[in-house]
MARVEX-718398 format. One record per residue: x, y, z of N, C-alpha, C in turn. Coordinates in pm, whole numbers, plus 32768, in hexadecimal, padded with zeros to 4 digits. Each point is the difference from the previous one (the first is absolute). Layout:
+------+------+------+-------+-------+-------+------+------+------+
: n.c1 : n.c2 : n.c3 : ca.c1 : ca.c2 : ca.c3 : c.c1 : c.c2 : c.c3 :
+------+------+------+-------+-------+-------+------+------+------+
:    X :    Y :    Z :     X :     Y :     Z :    X :    Y :    Z :
...
+------+------+------+-------+-------+-------+------+------+------+
! end
This chain:
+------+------+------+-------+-------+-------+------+------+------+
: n.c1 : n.c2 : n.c3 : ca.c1 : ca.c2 : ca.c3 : c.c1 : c.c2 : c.c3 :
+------+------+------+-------+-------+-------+------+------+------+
: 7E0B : 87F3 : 7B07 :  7F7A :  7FF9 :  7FC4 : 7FE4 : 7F6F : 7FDA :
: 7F8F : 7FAA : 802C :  8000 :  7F7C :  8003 : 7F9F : 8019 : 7F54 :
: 8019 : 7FAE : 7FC8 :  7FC2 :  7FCE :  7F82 : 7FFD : 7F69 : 7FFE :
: 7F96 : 7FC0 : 8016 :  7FE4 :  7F95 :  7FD3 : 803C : 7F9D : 7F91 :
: 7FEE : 7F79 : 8012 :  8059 :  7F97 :  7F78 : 7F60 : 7FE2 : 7FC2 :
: 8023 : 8001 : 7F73 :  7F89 :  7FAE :  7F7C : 7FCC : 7F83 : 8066 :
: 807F : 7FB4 : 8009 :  8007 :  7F75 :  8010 : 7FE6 : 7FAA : 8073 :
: 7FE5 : 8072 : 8060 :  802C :  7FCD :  80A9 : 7F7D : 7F82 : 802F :
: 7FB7 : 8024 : 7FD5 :  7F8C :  7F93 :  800B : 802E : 7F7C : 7FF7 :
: 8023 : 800B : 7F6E :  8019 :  7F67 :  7FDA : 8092 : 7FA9 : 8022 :
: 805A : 8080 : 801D :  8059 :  7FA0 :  801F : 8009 : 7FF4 : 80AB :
: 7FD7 : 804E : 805B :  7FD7 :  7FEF :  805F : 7FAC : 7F7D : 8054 :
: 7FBA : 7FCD : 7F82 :  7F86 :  7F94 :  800A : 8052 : 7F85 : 801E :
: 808F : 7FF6 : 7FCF :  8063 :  7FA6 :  7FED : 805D : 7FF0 : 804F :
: 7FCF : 8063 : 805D :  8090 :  8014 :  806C : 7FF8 : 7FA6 : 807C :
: 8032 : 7F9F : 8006 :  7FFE :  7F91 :  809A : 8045 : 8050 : 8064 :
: 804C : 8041 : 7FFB :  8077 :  8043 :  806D : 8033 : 8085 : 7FD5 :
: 7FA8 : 8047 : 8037 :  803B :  80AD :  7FEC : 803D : 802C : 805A :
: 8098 : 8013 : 8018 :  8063 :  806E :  8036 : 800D : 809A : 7FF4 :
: 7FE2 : 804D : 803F :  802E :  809A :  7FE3 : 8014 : 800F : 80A6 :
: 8051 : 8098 : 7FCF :  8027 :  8049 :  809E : 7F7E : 806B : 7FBE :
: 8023 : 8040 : 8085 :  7F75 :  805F :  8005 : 7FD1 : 8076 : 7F96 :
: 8093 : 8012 : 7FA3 :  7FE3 :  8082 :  7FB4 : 7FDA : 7F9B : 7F89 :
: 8049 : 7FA2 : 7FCC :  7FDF :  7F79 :  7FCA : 7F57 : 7FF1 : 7FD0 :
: 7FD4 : 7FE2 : 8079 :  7F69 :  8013 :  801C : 7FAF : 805C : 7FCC :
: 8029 : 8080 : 8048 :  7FC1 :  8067 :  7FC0 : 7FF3 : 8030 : 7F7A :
: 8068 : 7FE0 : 7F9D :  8003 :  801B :  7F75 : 7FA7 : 7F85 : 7FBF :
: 7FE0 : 7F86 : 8062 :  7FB4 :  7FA9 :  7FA5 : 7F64 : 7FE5 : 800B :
: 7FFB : 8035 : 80AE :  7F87 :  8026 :  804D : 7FB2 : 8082 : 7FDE :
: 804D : 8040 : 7FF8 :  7FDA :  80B2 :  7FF6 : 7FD5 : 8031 : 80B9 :
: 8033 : 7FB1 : 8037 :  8008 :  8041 :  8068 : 804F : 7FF9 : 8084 :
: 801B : 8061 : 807D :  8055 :  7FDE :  8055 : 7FBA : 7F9F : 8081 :
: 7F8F : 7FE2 : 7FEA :  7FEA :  7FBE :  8077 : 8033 : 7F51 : 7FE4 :
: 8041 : 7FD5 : 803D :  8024 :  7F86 :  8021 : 7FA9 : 7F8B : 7FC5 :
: 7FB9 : 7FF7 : 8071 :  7F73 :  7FC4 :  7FE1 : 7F99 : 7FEC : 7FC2 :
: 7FE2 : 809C : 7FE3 :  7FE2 :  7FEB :  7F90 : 8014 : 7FDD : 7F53 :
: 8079 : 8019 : 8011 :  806D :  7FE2 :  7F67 : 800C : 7F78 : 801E :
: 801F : 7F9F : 803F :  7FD7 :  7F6A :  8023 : 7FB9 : 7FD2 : 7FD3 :
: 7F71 : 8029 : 8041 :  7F9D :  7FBB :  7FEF : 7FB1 : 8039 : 7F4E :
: 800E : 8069 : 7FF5 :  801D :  8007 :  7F56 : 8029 : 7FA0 : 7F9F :
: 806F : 7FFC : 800C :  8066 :  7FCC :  7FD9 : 7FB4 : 7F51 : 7FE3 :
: 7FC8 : 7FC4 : 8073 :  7FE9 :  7FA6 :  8012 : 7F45 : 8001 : 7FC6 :
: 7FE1 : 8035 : 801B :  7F78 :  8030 :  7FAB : 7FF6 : 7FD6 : 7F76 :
: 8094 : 8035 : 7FB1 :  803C :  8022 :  7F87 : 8019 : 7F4F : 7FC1 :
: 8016 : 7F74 : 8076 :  8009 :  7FB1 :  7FF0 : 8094 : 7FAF : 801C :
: 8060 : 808A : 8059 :  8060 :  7FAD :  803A : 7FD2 : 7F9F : 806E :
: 8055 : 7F9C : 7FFE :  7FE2 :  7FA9 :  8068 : 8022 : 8024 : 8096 :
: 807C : 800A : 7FD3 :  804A :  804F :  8071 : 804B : 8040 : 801E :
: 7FE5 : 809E : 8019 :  8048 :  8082 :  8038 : 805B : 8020 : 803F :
: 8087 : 8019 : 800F :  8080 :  800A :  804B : 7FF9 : 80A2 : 7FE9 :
: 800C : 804E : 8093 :  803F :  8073 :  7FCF : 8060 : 8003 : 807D :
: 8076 : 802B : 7FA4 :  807E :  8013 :  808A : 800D : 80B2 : 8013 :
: 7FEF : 8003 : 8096 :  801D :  8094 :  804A : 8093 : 8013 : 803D :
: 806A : 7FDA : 7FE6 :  8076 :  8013 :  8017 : 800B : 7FB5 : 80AB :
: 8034 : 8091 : 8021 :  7FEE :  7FDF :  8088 : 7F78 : 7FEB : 8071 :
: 7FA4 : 7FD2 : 7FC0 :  7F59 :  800C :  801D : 7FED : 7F8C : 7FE1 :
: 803F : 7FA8 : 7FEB :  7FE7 :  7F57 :  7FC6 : 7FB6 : 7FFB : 7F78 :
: 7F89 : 7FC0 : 800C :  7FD3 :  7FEB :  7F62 : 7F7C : 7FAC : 8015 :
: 7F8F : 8028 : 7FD4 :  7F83 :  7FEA :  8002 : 7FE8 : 7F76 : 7F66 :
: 7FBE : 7FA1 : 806C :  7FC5 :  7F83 :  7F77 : 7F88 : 8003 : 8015 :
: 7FB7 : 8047 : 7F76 :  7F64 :  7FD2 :  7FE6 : 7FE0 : 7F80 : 7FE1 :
: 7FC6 : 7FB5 : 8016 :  7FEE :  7F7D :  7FC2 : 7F77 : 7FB5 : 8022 :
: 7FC2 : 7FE4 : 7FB4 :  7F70 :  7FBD :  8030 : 7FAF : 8056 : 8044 :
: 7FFB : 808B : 800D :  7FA1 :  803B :  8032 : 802D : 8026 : 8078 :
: 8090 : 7FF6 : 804D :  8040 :  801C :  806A : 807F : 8030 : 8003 :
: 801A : 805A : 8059 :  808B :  8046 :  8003 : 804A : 7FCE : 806B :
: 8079 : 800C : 7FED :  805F :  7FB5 :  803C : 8057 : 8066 : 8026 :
: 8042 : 8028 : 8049 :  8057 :  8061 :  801D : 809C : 7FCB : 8021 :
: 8058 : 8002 : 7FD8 :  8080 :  7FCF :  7FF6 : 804A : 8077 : 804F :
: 804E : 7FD6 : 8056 :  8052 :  8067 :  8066 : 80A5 : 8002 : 7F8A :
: 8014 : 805C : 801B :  80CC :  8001 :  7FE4 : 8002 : 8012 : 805C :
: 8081 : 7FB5 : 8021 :  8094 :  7FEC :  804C : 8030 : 807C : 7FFF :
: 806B : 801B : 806D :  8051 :  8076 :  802F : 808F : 7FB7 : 7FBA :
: 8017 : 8027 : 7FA4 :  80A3 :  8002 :  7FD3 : 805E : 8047 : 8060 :
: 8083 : 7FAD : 8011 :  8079 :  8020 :  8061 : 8000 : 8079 : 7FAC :
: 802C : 800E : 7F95 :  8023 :  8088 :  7FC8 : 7FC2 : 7FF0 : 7F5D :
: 7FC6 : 8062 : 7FC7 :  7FDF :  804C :  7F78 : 8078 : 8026 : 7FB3 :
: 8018 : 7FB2 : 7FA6 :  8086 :  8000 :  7F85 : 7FBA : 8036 : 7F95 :
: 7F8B : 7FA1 : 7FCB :  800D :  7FF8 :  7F90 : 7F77 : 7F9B : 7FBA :
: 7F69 : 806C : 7FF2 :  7F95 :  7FCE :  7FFB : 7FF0 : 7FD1 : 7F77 :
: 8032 : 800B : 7F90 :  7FF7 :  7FDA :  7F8D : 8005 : 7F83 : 7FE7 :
: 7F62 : 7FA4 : 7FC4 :  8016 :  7FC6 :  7FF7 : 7F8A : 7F9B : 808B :
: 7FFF : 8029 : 8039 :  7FC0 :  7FDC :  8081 : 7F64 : 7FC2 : 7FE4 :
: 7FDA : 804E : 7FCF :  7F64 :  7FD4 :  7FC1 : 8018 : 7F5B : 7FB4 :
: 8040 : 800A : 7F8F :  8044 :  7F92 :  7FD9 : 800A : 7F8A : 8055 :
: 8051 : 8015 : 804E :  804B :  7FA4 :  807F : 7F5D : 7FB8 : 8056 :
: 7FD0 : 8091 : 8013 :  7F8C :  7F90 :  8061 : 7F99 : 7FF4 : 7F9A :
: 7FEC : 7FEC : 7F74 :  7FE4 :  7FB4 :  7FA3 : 8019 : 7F59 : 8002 :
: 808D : 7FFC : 7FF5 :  8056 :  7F80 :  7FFD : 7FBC : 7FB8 : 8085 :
: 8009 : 8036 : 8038 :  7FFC :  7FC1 :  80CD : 7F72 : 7FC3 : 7FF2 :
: 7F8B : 807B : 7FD2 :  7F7D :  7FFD :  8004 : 7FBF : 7F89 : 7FC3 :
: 8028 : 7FDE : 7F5C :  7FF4 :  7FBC :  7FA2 : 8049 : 7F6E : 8033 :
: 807E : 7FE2 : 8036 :  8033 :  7FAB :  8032 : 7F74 : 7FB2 : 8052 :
: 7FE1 : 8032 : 8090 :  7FB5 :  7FCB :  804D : 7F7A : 7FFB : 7F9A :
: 7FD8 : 8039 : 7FBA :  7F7F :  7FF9 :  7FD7 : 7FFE : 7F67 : 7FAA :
: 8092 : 7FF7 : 7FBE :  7FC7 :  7F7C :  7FB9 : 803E : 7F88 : 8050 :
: 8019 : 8029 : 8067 :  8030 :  7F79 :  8079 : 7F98 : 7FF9 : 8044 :
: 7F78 : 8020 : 7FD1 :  7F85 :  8015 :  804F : 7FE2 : 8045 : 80A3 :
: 805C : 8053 : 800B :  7FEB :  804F :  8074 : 7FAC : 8063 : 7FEA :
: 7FB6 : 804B : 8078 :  7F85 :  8068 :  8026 : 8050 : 806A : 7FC5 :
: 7F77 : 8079 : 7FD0 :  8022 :  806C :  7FF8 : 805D : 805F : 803A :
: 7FEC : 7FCE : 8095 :  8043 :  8062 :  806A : 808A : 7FB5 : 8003 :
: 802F : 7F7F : 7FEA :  805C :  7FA4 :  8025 : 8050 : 8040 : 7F60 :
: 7FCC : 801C : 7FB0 :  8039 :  8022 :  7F7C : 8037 : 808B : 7FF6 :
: 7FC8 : 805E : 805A :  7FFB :  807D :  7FE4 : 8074 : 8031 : 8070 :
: 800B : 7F8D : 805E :  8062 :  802C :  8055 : 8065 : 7FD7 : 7FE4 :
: 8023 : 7FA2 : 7FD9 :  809A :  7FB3 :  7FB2 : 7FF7 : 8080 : 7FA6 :
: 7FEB : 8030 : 7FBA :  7FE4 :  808F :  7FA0 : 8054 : 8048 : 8038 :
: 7FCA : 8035 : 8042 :  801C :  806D :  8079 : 8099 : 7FFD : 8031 :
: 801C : 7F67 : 803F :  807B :  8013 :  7FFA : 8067 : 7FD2 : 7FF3 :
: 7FE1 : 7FDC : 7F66 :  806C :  8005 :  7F9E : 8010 : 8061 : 7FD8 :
: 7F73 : 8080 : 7FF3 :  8028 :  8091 :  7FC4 : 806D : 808B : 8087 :
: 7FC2 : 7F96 : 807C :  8070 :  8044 :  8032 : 8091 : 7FDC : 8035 :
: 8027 : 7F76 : 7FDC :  808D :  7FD1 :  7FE2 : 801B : 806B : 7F65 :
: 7FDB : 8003 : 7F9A :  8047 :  802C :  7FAF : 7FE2 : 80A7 : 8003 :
: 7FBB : 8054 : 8028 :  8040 :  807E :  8047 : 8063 : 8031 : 805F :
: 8039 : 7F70 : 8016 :  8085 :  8027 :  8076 : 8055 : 7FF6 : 7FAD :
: 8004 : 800D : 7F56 :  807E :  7FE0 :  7FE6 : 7FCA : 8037 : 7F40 :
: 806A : 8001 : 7FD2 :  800C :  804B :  7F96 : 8027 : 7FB4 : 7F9A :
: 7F8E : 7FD4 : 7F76 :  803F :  7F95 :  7F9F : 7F77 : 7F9E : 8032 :
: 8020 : 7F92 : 7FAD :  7F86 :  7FA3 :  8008 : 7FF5 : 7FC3 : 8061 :
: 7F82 : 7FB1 : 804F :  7FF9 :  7FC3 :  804B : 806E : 7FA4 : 8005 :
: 8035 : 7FE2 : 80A5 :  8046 :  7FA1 :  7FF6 : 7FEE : 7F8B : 8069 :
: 7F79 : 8023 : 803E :  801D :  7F97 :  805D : 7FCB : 7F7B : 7FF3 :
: 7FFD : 7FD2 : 8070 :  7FA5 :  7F37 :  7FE2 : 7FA8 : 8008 : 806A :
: 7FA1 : 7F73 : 7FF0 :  7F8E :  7FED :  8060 : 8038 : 800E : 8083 :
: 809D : 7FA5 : 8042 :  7FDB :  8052 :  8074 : 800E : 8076 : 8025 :
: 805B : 806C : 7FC3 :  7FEA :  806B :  8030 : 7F59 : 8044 : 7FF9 :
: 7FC5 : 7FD0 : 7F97 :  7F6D :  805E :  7FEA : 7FB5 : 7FA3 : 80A7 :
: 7FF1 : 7F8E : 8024 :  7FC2 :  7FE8 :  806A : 803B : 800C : 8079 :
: 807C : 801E : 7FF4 :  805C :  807F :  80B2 : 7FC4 : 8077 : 7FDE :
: 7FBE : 8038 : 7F9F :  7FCD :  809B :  7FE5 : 7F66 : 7FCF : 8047 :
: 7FDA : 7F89 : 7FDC :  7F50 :  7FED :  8027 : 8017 : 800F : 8081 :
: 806D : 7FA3 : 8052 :  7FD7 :  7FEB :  807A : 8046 : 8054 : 8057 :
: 8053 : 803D : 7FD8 :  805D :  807D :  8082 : 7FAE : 804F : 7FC3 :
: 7FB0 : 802F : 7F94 :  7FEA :  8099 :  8020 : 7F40 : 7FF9 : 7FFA :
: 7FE4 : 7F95 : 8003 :  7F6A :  800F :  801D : 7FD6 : 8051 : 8062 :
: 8035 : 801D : 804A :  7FD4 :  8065 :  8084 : 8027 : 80B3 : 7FB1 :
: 804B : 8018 : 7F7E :  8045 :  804F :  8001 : 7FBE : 8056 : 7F8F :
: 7F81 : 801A : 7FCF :  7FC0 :  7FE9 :  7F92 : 7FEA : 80B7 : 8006 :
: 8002 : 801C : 7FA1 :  7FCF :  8081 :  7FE9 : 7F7D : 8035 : 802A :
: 7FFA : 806E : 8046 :  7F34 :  800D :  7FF6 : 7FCE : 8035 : 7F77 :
: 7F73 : 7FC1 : 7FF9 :  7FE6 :  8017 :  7F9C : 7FAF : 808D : 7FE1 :
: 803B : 8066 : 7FAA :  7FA3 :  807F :  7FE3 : 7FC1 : 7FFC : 7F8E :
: 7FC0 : 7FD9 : 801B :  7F79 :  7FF9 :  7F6F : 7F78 : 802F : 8027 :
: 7FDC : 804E : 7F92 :  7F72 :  804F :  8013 : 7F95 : 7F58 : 7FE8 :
: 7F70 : 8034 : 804E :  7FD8 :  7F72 :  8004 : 7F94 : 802A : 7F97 :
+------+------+------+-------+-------+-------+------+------+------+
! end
């Protein structure tokens, strides 16, 4: 049962960089559509919208445009905890080294899927996250999202 926050207005108004996964969203959106909980969200006075879909990559609202971020195919699924986090770190990294949305969202991506191959905190370094950009760019999940 979704119930609304007193407060969500105002501290919303303040938000430069909003992260949620999709259920994330919905408890702050009040709803399941994607896109529309985004662009809400951003209505609301975030700057800019991150929602991560697991294996569905992760959608950036920003300036009035959506961005669609692919995930990577992990060798193998250990151990997702934590993952959202991870392509936080990756995301935020490129963003203040002044790289693009999409250039940000994909270092994201896979760093969140180096640390699902393995169980415990991230452990890897830049080059392994850019052997993930460039061997598995061809290797990308399709994306199932309602439009």
């Amino acid at each position: 049962l979704y119930k609304d926050w007193t407060d969500k207005h105002e501290v919303l108004a303040n938000i430069s960089i909003l992260k949620a996964n999709e259920f994330e969203m919905e408890v702050v959106a009040g709803t399941k559509d994607i896109h529309g909980g985004a662009k809400y969200l951003a209505d609301l006075g975030v700057k800019e919208v991150i929602i991560t879909l697991g294996s569905n990559g992760s959608i950036v609202y920003k300036g009035g445009a959506f961005y669609e971020i692919p995930a990577f195919k992990p060798n193998a699924v250990i151990d997702a905890t934590g993952c959202g986090d991870t392509y936080m770190a990756g995301y935020l990294l490129k963003k203040v080294q002044g790289a693009s949305v999409e250039e940000s969202g994909e270092y994201g991506a896979a760093m969140a899927t180096l640390k699902i191959q393995s169980s415990g905190p991230f452990d890897g370094n830049a080059d392994r996250v850019e052997e993930v950009l460039r061997e598995r760019s061809g290797e990308r999940y399709e994306r199932i999202l309602p439009v």
